[in-house]
C-alpha positions in Angstrom: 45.9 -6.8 67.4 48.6 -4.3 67.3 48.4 -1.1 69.9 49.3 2.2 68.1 50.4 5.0 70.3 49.6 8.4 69.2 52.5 11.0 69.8 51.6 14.2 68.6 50.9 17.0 71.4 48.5 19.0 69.7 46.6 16.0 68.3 45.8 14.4 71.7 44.8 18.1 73.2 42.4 18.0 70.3 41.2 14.8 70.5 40.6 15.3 74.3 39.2 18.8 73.8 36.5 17.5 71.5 35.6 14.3 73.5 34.9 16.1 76.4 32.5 18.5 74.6 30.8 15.6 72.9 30.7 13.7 76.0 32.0 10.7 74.1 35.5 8.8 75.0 38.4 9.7 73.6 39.2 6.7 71.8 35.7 6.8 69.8 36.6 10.6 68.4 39.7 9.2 67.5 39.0 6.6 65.3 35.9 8.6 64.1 38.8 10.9 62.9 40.8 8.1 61.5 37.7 7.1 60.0 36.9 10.1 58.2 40.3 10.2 56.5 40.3 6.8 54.8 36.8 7.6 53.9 38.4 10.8 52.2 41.2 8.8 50.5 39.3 6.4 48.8 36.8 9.2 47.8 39.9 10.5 46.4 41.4 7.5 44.7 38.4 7.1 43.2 37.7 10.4 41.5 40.8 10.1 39.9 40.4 6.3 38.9 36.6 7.5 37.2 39.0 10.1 35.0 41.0 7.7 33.9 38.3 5.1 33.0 36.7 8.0 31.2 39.5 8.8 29.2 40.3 5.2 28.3 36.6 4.2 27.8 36.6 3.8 24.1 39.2 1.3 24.4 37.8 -0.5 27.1 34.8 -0.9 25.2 36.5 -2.6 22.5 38.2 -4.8 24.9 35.1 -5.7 27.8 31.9 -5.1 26.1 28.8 -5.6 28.3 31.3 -6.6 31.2 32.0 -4.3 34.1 36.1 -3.7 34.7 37.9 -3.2 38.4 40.7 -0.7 37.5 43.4 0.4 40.0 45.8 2.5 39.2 44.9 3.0 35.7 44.6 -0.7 34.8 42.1 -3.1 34.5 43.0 -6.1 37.6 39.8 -8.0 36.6 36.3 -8.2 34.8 33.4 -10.1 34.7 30.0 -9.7 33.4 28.5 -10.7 37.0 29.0 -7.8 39.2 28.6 -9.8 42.2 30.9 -12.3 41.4 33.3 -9.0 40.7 33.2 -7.8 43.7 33.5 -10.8 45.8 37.1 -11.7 43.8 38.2 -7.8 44.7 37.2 -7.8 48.1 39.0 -11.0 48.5 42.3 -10.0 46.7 42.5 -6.3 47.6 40.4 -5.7 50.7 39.7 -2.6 52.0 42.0 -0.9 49.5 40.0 1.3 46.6 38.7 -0.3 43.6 37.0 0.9 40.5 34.4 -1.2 39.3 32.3 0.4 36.8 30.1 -1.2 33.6 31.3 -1.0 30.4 28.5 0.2 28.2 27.9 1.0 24.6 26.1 3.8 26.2 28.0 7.4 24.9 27.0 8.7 28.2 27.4 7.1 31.2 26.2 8.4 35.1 28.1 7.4 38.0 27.3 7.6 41.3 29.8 7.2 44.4 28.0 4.5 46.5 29.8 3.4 49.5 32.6 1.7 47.8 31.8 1.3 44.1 30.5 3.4 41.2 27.3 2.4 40.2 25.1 3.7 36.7 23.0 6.0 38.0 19.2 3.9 38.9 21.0 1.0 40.0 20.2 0.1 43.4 23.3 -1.2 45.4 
């Protein structure tokens, strides 16, 4: 495991500040922090990845109908038409980075949800 060393003055005063009021260790608020961010990045990544499978849905339909489609980056990196088996290929290949997986419907409306990772129709249970 490697052993990061955090530099920045006013970040460690903050960090300590804020343990000490919470009464938790130091090393727990940070990576609470740290955390928090990569939760916010992939939220982020992922908002703009629904746009773009959005905009290129009509397409996509053509191409994947009845499948669902992993997209990064504005491109389709795999489909299937078993969600499970989906995921598990993405998780293997791409880890922990963010990865739009999303069904490809006839529908001309389509809900999505933000659940923990993936985009589900709105009703599905995870």
């Amino acid at each position: 495991m490697t052993t990061l060393e955090l530099k920045e003055p006013t970040l460690i005063r903050q960090i300590e500040q804020l343990a000490a009021v919470t009464k938790r260790p130091a090393s727990n608020v940070l990576e609470a922090a740290v955390q928090s961010y990569f939760d916010w990045l992939e939220q982020e990544a992922i908002h703009a990845e629904t746009g773009i499978f959005l905009a290129q849905l009509d397409e996509l339909r053509g191409q994947y109908p009845g499948e669902h489609v992993a997209m990064i980056e504005g491109r389709v990196v795999d489909h299937d038409q078993d969600l499970a088996h989906l995921e598990e290929r993405i998780r293997h290949r791409y880890g922990f980075l963010p990865v739009l997986i999303a069904p490809v419907t006839g529908n001309t409306r389509l809900e999505l949800q933000w659940r923990g990772g993936r985009l589900d129709r709105e009703g599905d249970t995870p």
